[in-house]
C-alpha positions in Angstrom: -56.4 -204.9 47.5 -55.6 -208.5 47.3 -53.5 -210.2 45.4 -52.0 -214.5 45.1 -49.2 -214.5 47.2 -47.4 -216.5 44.4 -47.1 -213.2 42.0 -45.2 -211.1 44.2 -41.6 -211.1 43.4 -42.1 -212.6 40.1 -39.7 -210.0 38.5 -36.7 -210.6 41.3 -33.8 -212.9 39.4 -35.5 -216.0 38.4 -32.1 -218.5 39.5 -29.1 -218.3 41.8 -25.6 -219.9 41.4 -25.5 -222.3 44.1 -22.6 -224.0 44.5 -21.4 -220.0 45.1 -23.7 -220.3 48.0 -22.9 -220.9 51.9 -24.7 -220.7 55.0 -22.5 -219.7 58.4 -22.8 -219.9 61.5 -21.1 -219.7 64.9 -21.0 -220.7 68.4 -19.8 -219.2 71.4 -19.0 -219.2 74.6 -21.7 -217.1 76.9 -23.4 -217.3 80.0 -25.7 -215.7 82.6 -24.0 -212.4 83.2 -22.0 -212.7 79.7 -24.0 -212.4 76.3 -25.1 -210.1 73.8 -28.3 -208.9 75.6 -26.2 -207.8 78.4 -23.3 -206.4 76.9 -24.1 -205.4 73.4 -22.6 -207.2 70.1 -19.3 -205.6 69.9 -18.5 -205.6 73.4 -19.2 -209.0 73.9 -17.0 -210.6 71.2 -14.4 -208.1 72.5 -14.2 -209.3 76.0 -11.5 -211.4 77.3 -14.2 -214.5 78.1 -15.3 -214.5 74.4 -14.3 -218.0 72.8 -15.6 -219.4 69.8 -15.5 -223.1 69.3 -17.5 -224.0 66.7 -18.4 -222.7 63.1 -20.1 -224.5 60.1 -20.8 -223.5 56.5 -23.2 -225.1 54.6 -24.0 -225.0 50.9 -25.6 -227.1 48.3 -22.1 -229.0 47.4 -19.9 -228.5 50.0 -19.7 -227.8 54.1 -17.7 -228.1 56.8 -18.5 -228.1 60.8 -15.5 -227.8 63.7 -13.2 -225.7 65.1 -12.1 -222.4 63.7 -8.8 -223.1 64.0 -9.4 -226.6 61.7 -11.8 -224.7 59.1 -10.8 -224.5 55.5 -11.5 -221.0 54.9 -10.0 -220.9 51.5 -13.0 -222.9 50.3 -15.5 -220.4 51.3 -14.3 -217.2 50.6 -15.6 -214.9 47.8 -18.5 -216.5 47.4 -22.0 -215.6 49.2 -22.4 -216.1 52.8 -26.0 -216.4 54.6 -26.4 -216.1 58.8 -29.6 -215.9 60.7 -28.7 -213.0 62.5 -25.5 -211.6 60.5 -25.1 -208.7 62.3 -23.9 -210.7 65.6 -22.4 -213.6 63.2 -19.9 -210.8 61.4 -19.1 -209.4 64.4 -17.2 -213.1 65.6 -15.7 -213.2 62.0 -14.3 -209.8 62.2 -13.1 -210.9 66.1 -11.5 -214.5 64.5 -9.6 -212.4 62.1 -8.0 -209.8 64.6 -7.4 -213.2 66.8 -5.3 -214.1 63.6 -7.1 -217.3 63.9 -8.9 -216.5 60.1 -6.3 -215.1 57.9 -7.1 -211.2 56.7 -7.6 -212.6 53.1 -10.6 -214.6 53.7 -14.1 -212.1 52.5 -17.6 -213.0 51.4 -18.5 -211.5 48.4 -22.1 -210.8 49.7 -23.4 -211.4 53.3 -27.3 -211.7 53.8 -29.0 -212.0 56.7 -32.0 -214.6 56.8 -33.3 -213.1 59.8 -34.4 -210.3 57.4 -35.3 -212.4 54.8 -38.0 -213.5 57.5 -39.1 -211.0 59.1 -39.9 -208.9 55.2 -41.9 -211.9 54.8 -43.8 -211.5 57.4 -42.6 -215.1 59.2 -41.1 -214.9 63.0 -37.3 -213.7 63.1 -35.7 -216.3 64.9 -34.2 -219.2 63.0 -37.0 -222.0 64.3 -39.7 -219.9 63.9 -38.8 -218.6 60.5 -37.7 -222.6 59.0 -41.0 -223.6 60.8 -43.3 -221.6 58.7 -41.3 -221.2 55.3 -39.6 -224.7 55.2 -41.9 -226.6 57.2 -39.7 -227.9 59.1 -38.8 -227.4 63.4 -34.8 -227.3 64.3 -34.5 -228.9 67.9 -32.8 -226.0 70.0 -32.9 -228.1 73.0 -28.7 -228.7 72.3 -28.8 -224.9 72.2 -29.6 -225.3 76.0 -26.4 -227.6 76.9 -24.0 -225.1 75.4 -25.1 -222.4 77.9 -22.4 -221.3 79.9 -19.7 -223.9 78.2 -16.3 -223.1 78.7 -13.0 -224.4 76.0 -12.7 -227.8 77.8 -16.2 -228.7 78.2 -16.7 -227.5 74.3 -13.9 -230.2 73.4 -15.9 -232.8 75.3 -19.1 -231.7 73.5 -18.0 -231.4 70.2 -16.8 -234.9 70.0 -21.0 -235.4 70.4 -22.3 -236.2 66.8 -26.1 -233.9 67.9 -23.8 -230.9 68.9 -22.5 -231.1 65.5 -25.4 -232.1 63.8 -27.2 -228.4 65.6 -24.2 -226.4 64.4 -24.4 -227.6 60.8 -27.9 -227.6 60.5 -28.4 -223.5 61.9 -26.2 -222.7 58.7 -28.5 -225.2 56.5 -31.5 -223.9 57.2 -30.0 -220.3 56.5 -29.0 -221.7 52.9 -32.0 -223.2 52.6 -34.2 -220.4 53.8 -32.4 -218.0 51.0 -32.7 -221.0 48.0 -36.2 -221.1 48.3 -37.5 -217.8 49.5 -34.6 -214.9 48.3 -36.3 -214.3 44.9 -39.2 -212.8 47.4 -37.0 -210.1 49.0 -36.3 -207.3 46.1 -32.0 -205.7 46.1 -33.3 -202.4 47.1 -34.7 -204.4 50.5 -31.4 -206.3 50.6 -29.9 -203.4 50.3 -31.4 -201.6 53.2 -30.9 -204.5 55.6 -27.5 -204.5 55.3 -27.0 -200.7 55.4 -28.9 -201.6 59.0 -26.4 -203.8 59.8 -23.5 -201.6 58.8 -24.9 -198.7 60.4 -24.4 -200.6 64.2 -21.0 -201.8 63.4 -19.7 -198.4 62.5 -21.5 -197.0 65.5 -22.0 -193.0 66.6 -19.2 -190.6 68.5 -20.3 -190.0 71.9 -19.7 -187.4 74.3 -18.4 -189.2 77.3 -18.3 -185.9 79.3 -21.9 -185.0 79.0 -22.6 -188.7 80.0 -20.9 -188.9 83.0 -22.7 -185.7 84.5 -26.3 -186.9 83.2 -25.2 -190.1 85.0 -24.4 -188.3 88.2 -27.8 -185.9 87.9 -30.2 -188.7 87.7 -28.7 -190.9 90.4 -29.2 -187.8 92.3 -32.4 -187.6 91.3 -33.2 -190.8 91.5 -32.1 -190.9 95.3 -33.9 -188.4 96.2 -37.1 -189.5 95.0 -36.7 -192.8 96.3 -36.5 -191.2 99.9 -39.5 -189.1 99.7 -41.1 -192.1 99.9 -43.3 -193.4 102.7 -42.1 -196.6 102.4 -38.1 -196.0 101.3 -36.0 -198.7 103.0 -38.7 -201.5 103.3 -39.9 -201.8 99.9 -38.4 -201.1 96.3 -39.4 -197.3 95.3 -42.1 -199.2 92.4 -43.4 -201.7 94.8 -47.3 -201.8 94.0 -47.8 -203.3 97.6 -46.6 -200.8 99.4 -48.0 -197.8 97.1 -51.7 -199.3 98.0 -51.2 -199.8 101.4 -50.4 -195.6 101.4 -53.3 -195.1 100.2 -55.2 -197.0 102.2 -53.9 -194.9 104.8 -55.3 -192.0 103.4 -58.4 -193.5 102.4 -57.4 -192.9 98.4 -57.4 -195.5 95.5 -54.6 -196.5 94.3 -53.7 -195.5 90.9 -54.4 -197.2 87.6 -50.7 -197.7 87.3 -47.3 -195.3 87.7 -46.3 -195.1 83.8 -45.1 -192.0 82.7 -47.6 -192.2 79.9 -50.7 -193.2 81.4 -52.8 -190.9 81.4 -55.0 -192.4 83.6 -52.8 -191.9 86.0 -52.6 -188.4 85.2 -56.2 -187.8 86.0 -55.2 -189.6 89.5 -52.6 -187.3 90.1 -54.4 -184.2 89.3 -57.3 -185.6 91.6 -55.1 -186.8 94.7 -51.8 -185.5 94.4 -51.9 -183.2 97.0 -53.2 -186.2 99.6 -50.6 -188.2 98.0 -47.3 -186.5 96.8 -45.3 -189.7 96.6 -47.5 -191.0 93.2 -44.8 -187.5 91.8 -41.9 -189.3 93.1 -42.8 -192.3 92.2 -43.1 -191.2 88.6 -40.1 -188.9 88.9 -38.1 -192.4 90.1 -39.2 -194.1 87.4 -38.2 -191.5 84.6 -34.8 -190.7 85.9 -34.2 -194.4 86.8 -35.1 -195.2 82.9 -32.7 -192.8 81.1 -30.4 -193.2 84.0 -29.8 -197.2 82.3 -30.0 -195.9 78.7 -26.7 -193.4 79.6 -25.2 -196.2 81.7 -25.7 -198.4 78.9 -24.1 -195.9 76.1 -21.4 -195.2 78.7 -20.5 -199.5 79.0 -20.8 -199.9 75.1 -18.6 -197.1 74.1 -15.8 -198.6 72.2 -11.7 -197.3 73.2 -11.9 -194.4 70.1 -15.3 -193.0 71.6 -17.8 -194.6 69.7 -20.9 -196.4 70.4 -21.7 -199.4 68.3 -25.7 -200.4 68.2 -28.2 -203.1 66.9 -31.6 -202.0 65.1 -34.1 -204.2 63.2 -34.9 -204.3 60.0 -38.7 -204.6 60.0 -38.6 -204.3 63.8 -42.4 -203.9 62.9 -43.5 -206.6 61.0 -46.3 -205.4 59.0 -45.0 -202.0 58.6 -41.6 -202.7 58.0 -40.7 -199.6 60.4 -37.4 -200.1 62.1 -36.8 -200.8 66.2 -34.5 -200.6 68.7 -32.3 -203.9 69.6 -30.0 -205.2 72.6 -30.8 -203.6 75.4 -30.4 -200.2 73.7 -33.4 -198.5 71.6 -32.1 -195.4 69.6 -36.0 -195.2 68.1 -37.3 -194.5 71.8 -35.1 -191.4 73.1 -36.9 -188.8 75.3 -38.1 -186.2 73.1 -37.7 -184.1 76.0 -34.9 -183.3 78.0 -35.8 -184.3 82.3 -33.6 -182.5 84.9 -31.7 -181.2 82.1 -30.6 -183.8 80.7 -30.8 -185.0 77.3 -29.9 -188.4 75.9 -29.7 -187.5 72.4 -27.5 -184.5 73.1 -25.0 -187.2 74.1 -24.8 -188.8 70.3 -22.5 -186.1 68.1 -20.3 -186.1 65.0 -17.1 -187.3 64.9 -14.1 -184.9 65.5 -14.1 -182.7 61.5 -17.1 -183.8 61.0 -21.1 -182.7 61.5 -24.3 -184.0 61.4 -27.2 -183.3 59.4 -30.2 -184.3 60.2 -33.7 -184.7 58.3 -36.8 -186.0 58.3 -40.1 -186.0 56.1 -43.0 -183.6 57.0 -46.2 -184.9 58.3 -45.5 -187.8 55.5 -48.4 -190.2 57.1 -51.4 -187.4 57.1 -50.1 -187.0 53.6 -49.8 -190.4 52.6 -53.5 -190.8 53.9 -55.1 -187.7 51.7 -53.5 -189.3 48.6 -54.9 -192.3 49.4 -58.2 -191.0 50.1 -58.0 -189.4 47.2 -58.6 -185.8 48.9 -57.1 -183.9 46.1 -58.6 -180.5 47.5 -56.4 -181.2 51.0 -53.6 -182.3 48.5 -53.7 -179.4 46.4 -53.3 -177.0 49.0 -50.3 -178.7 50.6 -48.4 -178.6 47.1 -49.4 -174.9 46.9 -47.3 -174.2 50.3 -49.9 -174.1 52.4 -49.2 -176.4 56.0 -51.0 -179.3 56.6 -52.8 -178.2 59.5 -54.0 -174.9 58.3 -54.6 -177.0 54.8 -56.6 -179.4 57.0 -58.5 -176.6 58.7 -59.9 -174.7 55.2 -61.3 -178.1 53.9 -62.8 -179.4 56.8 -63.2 -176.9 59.8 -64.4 -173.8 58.0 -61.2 -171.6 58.6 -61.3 -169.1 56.2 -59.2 -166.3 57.8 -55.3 -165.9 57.1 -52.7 -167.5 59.1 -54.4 -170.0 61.3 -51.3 -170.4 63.8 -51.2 -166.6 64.5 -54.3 -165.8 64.2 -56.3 -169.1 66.4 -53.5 -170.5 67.8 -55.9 -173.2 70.0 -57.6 -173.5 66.3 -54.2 -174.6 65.2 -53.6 -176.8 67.8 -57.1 -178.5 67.8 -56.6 -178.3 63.5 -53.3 -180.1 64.4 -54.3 -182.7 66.8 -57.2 -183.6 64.2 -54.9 -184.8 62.0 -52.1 -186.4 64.1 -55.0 -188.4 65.7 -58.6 -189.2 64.0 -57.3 -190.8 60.5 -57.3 -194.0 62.1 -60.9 -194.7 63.6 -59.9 -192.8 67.5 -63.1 -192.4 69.9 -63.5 -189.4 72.4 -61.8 -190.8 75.3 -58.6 -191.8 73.2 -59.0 -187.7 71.4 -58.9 -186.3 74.6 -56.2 -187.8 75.8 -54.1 -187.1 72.6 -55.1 -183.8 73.0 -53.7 -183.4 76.7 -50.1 -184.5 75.2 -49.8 -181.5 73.0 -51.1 -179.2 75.5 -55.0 -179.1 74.5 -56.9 -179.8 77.5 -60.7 -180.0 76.3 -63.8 -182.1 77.8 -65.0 -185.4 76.9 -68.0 -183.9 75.0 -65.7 -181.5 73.1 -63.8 -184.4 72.2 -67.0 -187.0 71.3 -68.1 -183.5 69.0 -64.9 -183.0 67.7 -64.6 -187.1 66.4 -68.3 -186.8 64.8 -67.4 -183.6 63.3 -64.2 -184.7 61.2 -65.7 -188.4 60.2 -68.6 -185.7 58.9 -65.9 -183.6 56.9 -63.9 -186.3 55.6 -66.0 -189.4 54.3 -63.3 -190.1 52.0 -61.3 -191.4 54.7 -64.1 -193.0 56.3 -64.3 -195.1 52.7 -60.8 -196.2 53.1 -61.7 -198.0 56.1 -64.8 -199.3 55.0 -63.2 -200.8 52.2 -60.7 -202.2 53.7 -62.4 -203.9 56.3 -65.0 -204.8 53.6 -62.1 -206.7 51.8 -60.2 -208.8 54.8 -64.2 -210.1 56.1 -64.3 -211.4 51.9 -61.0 -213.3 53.0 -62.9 -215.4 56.1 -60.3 -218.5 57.0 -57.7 -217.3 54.3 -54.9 -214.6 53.9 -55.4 -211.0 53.2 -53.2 -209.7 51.3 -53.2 -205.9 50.9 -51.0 -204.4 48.3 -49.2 -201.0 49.1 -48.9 -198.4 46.7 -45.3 -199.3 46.0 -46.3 -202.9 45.4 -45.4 -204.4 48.4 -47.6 -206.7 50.1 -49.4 -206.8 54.0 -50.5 -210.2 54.9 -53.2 -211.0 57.4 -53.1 -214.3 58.5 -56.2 -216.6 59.4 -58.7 -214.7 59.2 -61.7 -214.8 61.0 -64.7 -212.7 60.8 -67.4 -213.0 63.0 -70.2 -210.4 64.1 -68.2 -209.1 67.1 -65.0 -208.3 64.4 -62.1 -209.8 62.6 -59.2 -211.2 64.1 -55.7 -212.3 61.9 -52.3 -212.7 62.5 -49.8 -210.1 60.8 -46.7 -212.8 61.8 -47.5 -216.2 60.0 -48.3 -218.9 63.0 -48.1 -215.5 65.3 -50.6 -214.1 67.8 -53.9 -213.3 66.4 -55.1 -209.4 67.0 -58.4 -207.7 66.4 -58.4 -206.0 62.9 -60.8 -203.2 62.0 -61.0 -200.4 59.1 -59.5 -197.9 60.9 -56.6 -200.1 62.1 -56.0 -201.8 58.8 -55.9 -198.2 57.5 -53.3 -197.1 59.8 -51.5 -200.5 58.8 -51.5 -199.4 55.0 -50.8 -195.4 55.6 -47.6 -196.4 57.9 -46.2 -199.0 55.8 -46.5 -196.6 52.4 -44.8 -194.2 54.4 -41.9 -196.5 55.3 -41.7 -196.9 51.9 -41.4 -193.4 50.6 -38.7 -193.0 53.5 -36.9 -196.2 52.4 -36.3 -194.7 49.1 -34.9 -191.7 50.1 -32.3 -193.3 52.3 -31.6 -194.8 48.9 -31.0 -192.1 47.3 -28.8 -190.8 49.9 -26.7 -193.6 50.4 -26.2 -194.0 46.7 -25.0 -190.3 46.7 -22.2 -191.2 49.0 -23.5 -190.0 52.2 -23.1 -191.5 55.3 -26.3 -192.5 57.3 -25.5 -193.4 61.0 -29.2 -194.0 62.0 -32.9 -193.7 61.3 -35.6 -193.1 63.9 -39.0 -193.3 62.3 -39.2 -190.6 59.4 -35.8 -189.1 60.0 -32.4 -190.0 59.0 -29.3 -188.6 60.5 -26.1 -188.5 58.4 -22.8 -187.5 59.3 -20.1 -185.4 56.6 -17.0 -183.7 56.6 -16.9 -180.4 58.1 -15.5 -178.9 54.5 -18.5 -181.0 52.7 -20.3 -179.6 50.1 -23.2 -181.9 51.4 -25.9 -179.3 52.9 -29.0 -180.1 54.9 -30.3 -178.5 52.0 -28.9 -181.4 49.6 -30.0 -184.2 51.9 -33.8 -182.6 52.0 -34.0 -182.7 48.3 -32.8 -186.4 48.4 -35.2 -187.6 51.3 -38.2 -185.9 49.9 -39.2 -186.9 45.7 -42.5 -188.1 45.2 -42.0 -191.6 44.3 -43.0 -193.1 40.8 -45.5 -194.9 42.2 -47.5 -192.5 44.1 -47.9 -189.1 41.7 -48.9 -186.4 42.6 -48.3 -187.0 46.6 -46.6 -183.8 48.0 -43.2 -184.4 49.6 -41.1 -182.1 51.9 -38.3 -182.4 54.1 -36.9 -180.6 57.0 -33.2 -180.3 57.6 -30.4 -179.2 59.6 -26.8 -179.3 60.9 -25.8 -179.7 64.2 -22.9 -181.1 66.5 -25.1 -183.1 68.6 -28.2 -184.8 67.5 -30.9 -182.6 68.5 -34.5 -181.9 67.2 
């Protein structure tokens, strides 16, 4: 499982033409209630107060720093262009050009983003944090701080400053510099899926405006009228914490653990003192229908004057993974799953006028990706016989031996099922039950405990995995782990420290240090291999011409023609091949068309 760092990448293209080589970079104009976290990317360069006053290449034989307007372009065009962060960076070229201030000729051949290029190996995305720990060096950002809120005239003043231009210049070095020593490290087919990320946000997803505007006027109803059901509506905010314990002081209650919509410790309060405290529903209803209330309001202010909404995701939002996450202010991985009052964010997202979407996603790809790593070729044989996972799951290690599980046990099924969404990874009782109580399995705390003890029983195999594992990052004590995926990319752990108590590393180098065990480090090595097998089968479907306007998780959604020969049946087949690298693991896909994005 471990490898020298200094192997990997060792067959990526051993030089690069340099002088064909640029770093950019740009500064604008933002302040307090004007920037890209309010506003989005596209919006914000759109707005009327969008200025920029400052841009700077930078390359191994040539740069430039100033304004815009005073930029030799000619010099830098067709040739390779680098920004930390290119996906706001291309959005202020593209807004130069249409200002005619950049003349429509002037194209990069290739445009990287270093932020990426960080984050795949595993250092911090922003630019200081990312130079820090793979050039060694520390950019001072504190001139970052005087440019905050600077309008035209006060940018003339400061640009005749020899540090403001010194910071500009040096953003778009250490971009250069970050790809010259470290882009051999980042393989084309990752390359290649960053900047199908970035593309995917500028081209953006139809919306339907009409269905947004009545969810917007159902949850502010909503809203309101939990809000007033309170005991304390017009002193406190409906969320105050203060006010929710002093009501139940008054009726002699705890307060609850907390008011998520998640916590299910706050579910056992409600079920034990809801009916001596109703508010805790309104309180909960309030903070569900205030949540997608701001997602809709923030699709509604984004939407661009032909319909569309333009978005942000990261690439390797996860950093160990490599998993993709939402971005701005607006997270397209984190949609309800379930509609509330009715309303359905995901409804809202549909195909362009002529056009559909089809939408697909892998089949239970990480229990998969587990068994084959395990090496449970039983489990595995039945799945590539047809059989589903969780009835597959229940012959080999429950004792089903009847016909179809699902009809014939249906609480079989679901327990069958909830075995292997949730105890691959190391999960006690109390964390069983409470998985349980989400798909609709209530059970007690001893039939949980039981139920853990029973499938570590039935599956040592699995229960090898994370004993090796954790066997392998204690050997590592005060140096890097490095754990090698099945498609030959690596995980690095940190720093780390093993002690009795544990072990303890750092997935993000210099990052915070976390608490690492077999079970965790397995669920580290079965998510990224997934990621992997999904990655190449957005490949394969963008190399067949079809265009993907998001991911979220295991599940792409593409958008074709109405008269397409493209079928949901023709995407499946391209998501799901088992990859070279992994024989023998059994790949499936679902698929379907639809107007709106639904499940």
């Amino acid at each position: 499982m471990s490898l020298p760092e200094q192997t990997y990448g060792r067959n990526m293209e051993s030089r690069i033409q340099q002088s064909k080589v640029f770093g950019f970079d740009a500064e604008t104009y933002y302040a307090k209630n004007y920037s890209v976290r309010t506003l989005g990317v596209d919006r914000y360069v759109a707005d009327k107060r969008f200025d920029c006053y400052l841009v700077s290449f930078w390359g191994p034989h040539d740069e430039f720093v100033g304004h815009p307007k005073d930029c030799p372009w000619e010099r830098f065009t067709d040739c390779v262009w680098l920004s930390h962060n290119s996906r706001f960076d291309r959005a202020v070229f593209r807004r130069l050009q249409e200002l005619g201030i950049v003349p429509p000729s002037i194209q990069p051949i290739e445009w990287h983003d270093t932020a990426a290029l960080c984050v795949y190996l595993q250092a911090p995305r922003n630019l200081e944090g990312g130079a820090k720990q793979l050039l060694g060096v520390t950019p001072d950002k504190s001139v970052r701080d005087l440019m905050k809120g600077v309008d035209w005239m006060q940018a003339k003043l400061l640009l005749e400053e020899d540090r403001v231009l010194e910071y500009a210049l040096n953003d778009a070095r250490l971009a250069c510099q970050l790809w010259l020593a470290h882009s051999v490290k980042w393989p084309a087919d990752e390359r290649t899926l960053s900047l199908l990320t970035v593309e995917q946000g500028e081209y953006g997803i139809q919306l339907d405006s009409e269905r947004i505007r009545l969810g917007i006027q159902i949850l502010t109803t909503q809203r309101d009228q939990s809000a007033q059901c309170l005991p304390w509506y017009g002193r406190e905010k409906p969320t105050s914490a203060k006010a929710l314990a002093h009501a139940c002081r008054e009726r002699n209650i705890p307060a609850p653990p907390s008011t998520a919509e998640d916590d299910p410790g706050c579910d056992e309060w409600e079920e034990r003192y809801g009916q001596q405290a109703p508010w805790i529903r309104h309180i909960r209803n309030w903070r569900k229908s205030n949540r997608m209330l701001k997602v809709l309001e923030t699709m509604r202010d984004r939407c661009r004057a032909d319909g569309s909404l333009p978005f942000s995701l990261k690439y390797f939002g996860a950093i160990a993974t490599g998993r993709w996450s939402g971005d701005a202010g607006l997270n397209l991985q984190n949609f309800n799953r379930e509609a509330l009052h009715e309303v359905d964010p995901r409804r809202c997202l549909i195909a362009r006028p002529g056009h559909k979407l089809i939408i697909a996603d892998l089949s239970q790809i990480e229990p998969r990706v587990l068994a084959w790593i395990a090496g449970d070729h039983e489990l595995l044989e039945k799945i590539r016989n047809g059989l589903p996972i969780y009835q597959a799951h229940a012959e080999t290690s429950m004792g089903f031996t009847g016909g179809d599980l699902k009809k014939e046990a249906p609480r079989r099924y679901l327990l069958a099922k909830c075995r292997v969404i949730g105890l691959g990874y190391g999960a006690g009782g109390k964390t069983f039950q409470n998985l349980a109580k989400t798909y609709g399995l209530t059970i007690s705390y001893s039939e949980a405990k039981g139920t853990v003890d029973d499938f570590r029983r039935q599956n040592p195999k699995i229960l090898a995995v994370w004993s090796s594992l954790e066997k392998s990052m204690r050997q590592q004590h005060e140096q890097t782990f490095f754990m090698q995926l099945p498609s030959g990319r690596l995980l690095r752990y940190f720093g780390v420290h093993a002690f009795s108590g544990g072990i303890t590393a750092a997935t993000e180098r210099g990052g915070r240090r976390f608490k690492w065990y077999g079970g965790k480090l397995t669920e580290n090595l079965v998510q990224a291999t997934a990621r992997d097998v999904f990655a190449e089968g957005l490949l394969r479907i963008h190399r067949a011409g079809i265009r993907i306007l998001w991911t979220v998780h295991d599940e792409v959604i593409c958008e074709v023609p109405e008269d397409s020969d493209v079928t949901p049946d023709v995407v499946s087949e391209l998501l799901a091949q088992t990859p070279e690298w992994m024989p023998g693991l059994p790949v499936d896909a679902e698929a379907s068309e639809s107007q709106a994005y639904c499940k």
